[in-house]
C-alpha positions in Angstrom: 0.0 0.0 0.0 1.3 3.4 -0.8 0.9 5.1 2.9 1.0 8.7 2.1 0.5 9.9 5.2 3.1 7.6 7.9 4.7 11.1 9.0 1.5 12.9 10.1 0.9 13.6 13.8 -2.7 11.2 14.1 -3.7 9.4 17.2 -3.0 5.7 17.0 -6.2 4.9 16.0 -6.3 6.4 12.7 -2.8 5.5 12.1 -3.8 1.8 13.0 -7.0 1.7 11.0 -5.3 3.3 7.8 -2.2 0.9 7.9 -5.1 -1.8 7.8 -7.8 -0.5 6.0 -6.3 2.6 4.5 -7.1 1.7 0.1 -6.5 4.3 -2.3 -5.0 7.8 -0.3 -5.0 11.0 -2.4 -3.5 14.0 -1.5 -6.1 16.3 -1.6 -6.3 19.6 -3.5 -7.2 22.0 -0.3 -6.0 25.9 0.2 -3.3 26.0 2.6 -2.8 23.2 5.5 -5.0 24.1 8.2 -6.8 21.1 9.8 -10.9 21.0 10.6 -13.4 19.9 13.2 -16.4 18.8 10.6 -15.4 17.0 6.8 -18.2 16.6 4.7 -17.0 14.5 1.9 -19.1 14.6 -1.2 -19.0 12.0 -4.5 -19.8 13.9 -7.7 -19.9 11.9 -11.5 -21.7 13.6 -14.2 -23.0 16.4 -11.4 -21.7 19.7 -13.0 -25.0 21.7 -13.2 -26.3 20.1 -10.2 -23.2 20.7 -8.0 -23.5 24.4 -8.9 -26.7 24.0 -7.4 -25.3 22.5 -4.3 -22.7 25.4 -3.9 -25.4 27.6 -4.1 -26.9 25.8 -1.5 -24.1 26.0 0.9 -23.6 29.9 0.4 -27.0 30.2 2.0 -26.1 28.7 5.4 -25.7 30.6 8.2 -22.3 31.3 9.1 -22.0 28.9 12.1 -18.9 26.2 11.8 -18.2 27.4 8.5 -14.5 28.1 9.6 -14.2 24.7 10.7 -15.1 22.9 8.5 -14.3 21.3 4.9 -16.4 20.7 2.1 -14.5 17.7 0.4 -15.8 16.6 -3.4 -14.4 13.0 -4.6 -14.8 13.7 -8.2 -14.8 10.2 -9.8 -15.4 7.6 -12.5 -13.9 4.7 -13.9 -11.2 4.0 -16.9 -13.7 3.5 -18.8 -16.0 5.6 -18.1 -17.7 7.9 -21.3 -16.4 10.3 -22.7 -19.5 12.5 -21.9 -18.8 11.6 -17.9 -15.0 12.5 -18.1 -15.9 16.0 -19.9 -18.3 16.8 -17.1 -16.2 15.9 -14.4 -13.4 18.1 -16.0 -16.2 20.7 -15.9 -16.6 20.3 -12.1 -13.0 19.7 -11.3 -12.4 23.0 -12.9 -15.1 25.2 -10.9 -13.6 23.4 -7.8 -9.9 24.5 -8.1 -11.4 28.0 -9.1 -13.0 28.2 -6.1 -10.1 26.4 -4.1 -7.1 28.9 -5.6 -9.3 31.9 -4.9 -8.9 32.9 -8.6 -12.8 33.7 -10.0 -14.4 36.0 -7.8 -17.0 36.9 -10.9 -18.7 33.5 -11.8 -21.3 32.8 -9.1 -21.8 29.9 -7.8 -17.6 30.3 -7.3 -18.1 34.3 -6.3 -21.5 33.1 -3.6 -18.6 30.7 -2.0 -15.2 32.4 -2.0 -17.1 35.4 -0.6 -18.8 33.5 2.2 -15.3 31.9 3.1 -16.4 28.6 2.7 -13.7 25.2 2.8 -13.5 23.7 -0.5 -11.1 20.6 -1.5 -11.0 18.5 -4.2 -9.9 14.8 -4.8 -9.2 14.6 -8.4 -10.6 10.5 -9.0 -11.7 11.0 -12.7 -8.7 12.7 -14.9 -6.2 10.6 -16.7 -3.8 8.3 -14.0 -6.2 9.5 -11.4 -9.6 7.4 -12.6 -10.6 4.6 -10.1 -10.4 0.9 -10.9 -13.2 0.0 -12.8 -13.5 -3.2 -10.7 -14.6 -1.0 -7.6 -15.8 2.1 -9.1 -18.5 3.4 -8.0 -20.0 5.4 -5.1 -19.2 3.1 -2.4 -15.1 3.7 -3.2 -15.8 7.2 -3.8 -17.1 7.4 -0.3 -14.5 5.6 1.3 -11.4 7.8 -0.1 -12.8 11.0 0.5 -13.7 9.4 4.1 -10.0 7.8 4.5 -8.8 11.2 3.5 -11.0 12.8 5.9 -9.2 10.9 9.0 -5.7 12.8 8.3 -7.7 16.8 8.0 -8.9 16.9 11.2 -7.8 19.3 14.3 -7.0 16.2 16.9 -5.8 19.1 19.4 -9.4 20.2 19.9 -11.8 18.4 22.3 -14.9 18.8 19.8 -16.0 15.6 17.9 -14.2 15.0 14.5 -17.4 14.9 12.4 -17.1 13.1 8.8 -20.4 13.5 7.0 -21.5 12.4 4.4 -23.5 14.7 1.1 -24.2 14.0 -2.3 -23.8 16.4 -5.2 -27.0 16.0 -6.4 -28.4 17.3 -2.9 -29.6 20.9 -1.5 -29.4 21.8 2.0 -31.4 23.9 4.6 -29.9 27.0 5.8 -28.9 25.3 9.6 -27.8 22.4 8.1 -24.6 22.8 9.4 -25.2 24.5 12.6 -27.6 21.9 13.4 -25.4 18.6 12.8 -22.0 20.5 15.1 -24.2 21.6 17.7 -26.1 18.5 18.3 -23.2 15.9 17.6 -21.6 18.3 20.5 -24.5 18.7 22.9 -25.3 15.2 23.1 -22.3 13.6 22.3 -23.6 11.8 19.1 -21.0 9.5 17.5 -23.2 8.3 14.7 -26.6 9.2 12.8 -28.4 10.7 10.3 -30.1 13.9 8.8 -33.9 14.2 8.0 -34.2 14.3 4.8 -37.1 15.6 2.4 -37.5 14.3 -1.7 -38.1 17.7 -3.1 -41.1 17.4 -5.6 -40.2 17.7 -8.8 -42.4 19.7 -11.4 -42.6 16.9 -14.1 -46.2 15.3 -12.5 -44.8 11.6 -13.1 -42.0 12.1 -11.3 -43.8 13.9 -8.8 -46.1 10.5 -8.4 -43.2 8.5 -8.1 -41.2 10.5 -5.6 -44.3 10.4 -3.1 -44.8 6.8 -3.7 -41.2 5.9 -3.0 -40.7 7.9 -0.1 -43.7 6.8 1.5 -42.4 3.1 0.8 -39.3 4.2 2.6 -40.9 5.9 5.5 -43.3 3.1 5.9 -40.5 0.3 6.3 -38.9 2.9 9.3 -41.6 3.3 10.6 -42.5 -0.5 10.6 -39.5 -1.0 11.8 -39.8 1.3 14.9 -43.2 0.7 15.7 -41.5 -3.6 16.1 -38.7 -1.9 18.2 -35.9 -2.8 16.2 -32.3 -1.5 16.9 -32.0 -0.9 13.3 -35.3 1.7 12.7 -33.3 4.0 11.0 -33.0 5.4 7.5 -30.4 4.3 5.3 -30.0 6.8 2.6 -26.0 8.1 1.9 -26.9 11.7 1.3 -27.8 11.9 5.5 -25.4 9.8 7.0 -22.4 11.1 9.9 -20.3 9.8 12.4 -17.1 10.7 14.1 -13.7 9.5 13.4 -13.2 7.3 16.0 -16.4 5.4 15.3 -15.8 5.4 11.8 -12.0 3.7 12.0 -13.8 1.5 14.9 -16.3 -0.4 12.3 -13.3 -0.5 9.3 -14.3 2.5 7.5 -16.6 2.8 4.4 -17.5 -0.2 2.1 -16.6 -0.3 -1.7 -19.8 -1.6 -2.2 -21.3 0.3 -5.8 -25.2 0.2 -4.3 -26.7 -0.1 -1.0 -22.9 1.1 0.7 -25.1 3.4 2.9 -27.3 0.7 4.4 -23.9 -1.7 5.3 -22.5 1.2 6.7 -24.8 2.3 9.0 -25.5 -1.3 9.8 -21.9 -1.8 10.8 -22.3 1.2 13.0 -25.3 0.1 14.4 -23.8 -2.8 15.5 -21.5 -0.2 18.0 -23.4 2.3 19.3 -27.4 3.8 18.2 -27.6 5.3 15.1 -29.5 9.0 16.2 -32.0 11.3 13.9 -31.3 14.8 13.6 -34.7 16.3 13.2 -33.8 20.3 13.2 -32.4 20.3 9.5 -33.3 18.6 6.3 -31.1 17.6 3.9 -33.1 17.3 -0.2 -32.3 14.3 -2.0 -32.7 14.9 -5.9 -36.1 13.7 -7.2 -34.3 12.2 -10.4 -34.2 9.0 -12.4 -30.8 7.7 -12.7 -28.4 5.2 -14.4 -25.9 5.4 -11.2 -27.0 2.5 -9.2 -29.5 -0.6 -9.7 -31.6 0.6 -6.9 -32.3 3.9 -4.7 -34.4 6.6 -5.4 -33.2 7.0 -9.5 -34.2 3.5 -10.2 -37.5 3.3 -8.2 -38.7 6.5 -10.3 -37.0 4.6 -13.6 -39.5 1.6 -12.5 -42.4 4.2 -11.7 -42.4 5.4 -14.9 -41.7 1.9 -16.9 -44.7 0.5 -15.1 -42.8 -2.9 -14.3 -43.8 -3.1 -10.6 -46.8 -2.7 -8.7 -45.8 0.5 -6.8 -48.8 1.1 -4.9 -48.1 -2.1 -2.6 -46.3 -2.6 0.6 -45.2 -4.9 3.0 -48.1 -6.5 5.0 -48.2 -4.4 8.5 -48.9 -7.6 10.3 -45.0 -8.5 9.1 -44.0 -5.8 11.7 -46.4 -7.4 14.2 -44.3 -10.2 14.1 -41.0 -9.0 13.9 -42.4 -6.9 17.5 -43.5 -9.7 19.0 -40.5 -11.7 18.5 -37.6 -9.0 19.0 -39.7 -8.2 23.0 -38.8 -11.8 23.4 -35.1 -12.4 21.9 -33.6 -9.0 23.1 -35.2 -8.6 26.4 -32.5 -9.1 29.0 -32.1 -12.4 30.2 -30.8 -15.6 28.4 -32.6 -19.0 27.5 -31.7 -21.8 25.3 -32.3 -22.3 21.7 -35.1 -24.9 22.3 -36.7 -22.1 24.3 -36.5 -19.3 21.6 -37.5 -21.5 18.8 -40.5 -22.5 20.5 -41.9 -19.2 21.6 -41.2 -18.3 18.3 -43.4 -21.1 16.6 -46.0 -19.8 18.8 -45.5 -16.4 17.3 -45.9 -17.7 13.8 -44.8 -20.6 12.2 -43.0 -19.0 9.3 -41.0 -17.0 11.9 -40.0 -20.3 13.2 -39.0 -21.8 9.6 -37.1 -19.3 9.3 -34.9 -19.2 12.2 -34.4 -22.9 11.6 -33.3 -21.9 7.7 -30.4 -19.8 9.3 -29.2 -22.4 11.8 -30.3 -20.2 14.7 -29.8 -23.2 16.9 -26.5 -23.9 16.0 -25.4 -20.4 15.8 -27.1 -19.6 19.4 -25.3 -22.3 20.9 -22.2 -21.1 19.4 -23.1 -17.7 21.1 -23.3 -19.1 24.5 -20.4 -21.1 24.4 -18.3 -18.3 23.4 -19.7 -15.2 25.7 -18.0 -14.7 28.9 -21.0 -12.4 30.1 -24.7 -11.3 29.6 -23.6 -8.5 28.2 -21.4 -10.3 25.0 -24.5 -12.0 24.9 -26.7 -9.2 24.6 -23.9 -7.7 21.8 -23.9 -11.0 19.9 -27.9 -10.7 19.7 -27.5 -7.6 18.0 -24.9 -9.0 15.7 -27.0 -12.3 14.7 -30.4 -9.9 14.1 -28.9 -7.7 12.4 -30.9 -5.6 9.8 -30.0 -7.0 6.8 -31.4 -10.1 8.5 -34.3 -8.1 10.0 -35.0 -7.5 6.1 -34.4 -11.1 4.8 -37.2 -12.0 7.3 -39.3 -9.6 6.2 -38.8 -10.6 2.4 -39.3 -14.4 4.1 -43.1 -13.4 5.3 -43.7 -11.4 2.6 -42.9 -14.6 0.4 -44.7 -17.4 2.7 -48.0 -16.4 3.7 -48.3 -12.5 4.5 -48.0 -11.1 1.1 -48.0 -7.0 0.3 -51.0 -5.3 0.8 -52.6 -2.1 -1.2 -50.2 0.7 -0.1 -52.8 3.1 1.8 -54.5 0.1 3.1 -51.0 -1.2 4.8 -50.1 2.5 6.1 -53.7 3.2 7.5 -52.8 -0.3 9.2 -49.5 0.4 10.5 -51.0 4.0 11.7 -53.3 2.7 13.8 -50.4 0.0 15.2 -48.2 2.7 16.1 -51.5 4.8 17.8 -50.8 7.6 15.6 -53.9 9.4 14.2 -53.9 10.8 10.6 -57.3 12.5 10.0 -57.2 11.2 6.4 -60.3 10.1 4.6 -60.3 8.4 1.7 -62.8 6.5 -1.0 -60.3 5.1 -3.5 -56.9 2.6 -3.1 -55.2 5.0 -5.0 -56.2 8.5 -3.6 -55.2 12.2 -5.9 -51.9 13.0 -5.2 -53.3 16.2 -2.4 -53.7 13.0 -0.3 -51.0 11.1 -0.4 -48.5 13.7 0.0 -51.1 13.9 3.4 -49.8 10.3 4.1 -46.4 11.2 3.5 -46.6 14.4 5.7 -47.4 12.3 8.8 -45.0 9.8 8.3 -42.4 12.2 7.8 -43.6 13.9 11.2 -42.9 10.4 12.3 -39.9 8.3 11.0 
């Protein structure tokens, strides 16, 4: 490995986590060498007009924590990559070292961010000798160099927490956004979590339809989710996502993973400490269809529009009902035997208990007690067996053996009245005008 950064003055930790886990280390195009409190590392392919957008974005903040923090784009793509992708990450690279060697103070957005005195770096990923592998490109990778990066910027002198946070360049941000995420990682000592965020609706009305109907089907799995009690009710979406430097190096850094990196990151960070909401800024996802990454919001508008799926149908609420009733019995404190477990699951439902027998939880619970010295490995490696991609497995398990998905509004009025939250709505039709559903999407917003 080609350790750039062997001589810097970085607690073990880092050191330790980089020698390991430390890939692909840039030197990063940054004006002078100070070092920060708060990184927000942002991936950017093919987002020229839309990062413009973004800067424009940031300018509007309030001044809060600006000083202290560095806005870091990963500007990437593959070898092979298109021509079309390379030109408009030239584009991009461009603006950024404009705005990064104070030299345009004319072309807004550059003029909006020099003025407000606003970080900017750049990691050049995409130009000639510079492109990632085409093996591991993709957003995942993109992440995890800017994050690596990240690590040997910060201001290890100062007691506040070393935020790394994570943007897209396809995103817009409320004016508090970063005032909000300092002062309550600060306050309350938060080491890992996420931003609310809001799709913004787009003016095309098809893609306005399918934005609603996709958050709601996100929103409606968190919420299902919390209503069970599940260590894992949280929502995975890479645009929102933070943690601190020490958590980070503690799980092994970001995944390379080229879809669904966001959901195994937070995952693994789950696994450590609880993965927190901050409620008091939003973060906007782009409302866009997208060729990035098979799934996420670009495909599920993609699908919207090709009419492939049935999009107006969700998971069956009693799922959630299930997962409740058996996660009050396998994480309360306490320990029994796998005989035990199995058979109150059985009486919770018998799929439940098919599938627990499919993933050897007998064997593997055995193997659990064997190996814990105390109640409280035990209550760690329950957390570690029902984790949430397995929490999701089963759910796609009950889905698929006897409690099939359910008309969407019918499932959500369900799952409302579960989670004794009242909505006010009435309805006459399955599918109701769009007024309504964004009703529906309100109050799970107010609620997930």
């Amino acid at each position: 490995m080609n350790y750039q950064f062997e001589n810097q003055s970085l607690p073990d930790f880092v050191k330790a986590y980089l020698k390991k886990y430390g890939g692909i280390l840039r030197i990063p195009e940054i004006a002078g060498d100070r070092k920060y409190q708060n990184i927000v590392v942002i991936p950017a392919i093919k987002e020229f007009e839309n990062i413009r957008a973004l800067l424009n974005s940031l300018s509007e903040m309030d001044d809060n924590y600006i000083e202290e923090t560095l806005f870091l784009f990963v500007v990437n793509n593959g070898r092979d990559a298109n021509g079309e992708i390379k030109t408009d990450n030239l584009r991009t690279i461009e603006l950024l070292r404009t705005i990064i060697q104070n030299t345009n103070h004319e072309i807004d957005p550059a003029k909006k961010i020099i003025n407000k005195k606003i970080n900017v770096g750049l990691i050049d990923a995409s130009t000639s000798g510079y492109e990632l592998p085409d093996k591991d490109a993709g957003v995942g990778l993109a992440r995890k160099i800017g994050m690596d990066i990240a690590l040997t910027l910060f201001d290890y002198s100062c007691n506040q927490n070393k935020n790394i946070i994570c943007l897209d360049a396809d995103c817009t941000v409320a004016p508090n956004y970063l005032r909000e995420i300092v002062k309550e990682t600060n306050e309350k000592k938060i080491v890992a979590g996420y931003v609310q965020y809001e799709h913004k609706l787009p003016e095309d009305e098809i893609e306005k339809h399918a934005i609603v109907c996709y958050e709601i089907f996100l929103r409606y799995y968190n919420l299902g989710l919390k209503y069970a009690g599940s260590h894992f009710s949280f929502a995975a979406i890479g645009s929102t996502m933070f943690c601190d430097a020490e958590s980070y190096c503690r799980v092994g850094g970001m995944n390379k993973r080229k879809a669904a990196e966001d959901f195994y990151f937070l995952e693994k960070l789950a696994k450590i400490t609880s993965i927190k909401l901050i409620d008091s800024t939003r973060v906007y996802p782009a409302s866009r269809r997208s060729w990035r990454v098979p799934f996420g919001t670009g495909q599920r508008i993609n699908r919207f529009i090709a009419q492939t799926h049935d999009e107006y149908a969700l998971y069956n609420p009693k799922i959630f009902s299930v997962l409740k009733n058996w996660l009050e019995i396998f994480t309360s404190t306490g320990m029994k035997n796998s005989e035990e477990y199995l058979a109150e699951a059985a009486e919770i439902n018998p799929q439940l208990f098919a599938f627990l027998e499919m993933n050897s939880f007998k064997e593997d619970w055995q193997k659990i007690m064997s190996n814990s010295k105390s109640g409280k490995q035990v209550e760690k490696q329950k957390l570690i067996w029902f984790d949430g991609f397995r929490t999701l497995k089963l759910v796609h398990f009950l889905r698929d053996n006897g409690l099939g998905l359910v008309d969407m509004f019918d499932a959500v009025d369900e799952l409302f009245t579960l989670s004794k939250i009242n909505s006010d709505i009435y309805r006459t039709q399955n599918i109701p005008p769009l007024e309504t559903q964004i009703k529906y999407l309100q109050i799970l917003r107010e609620n997930t």
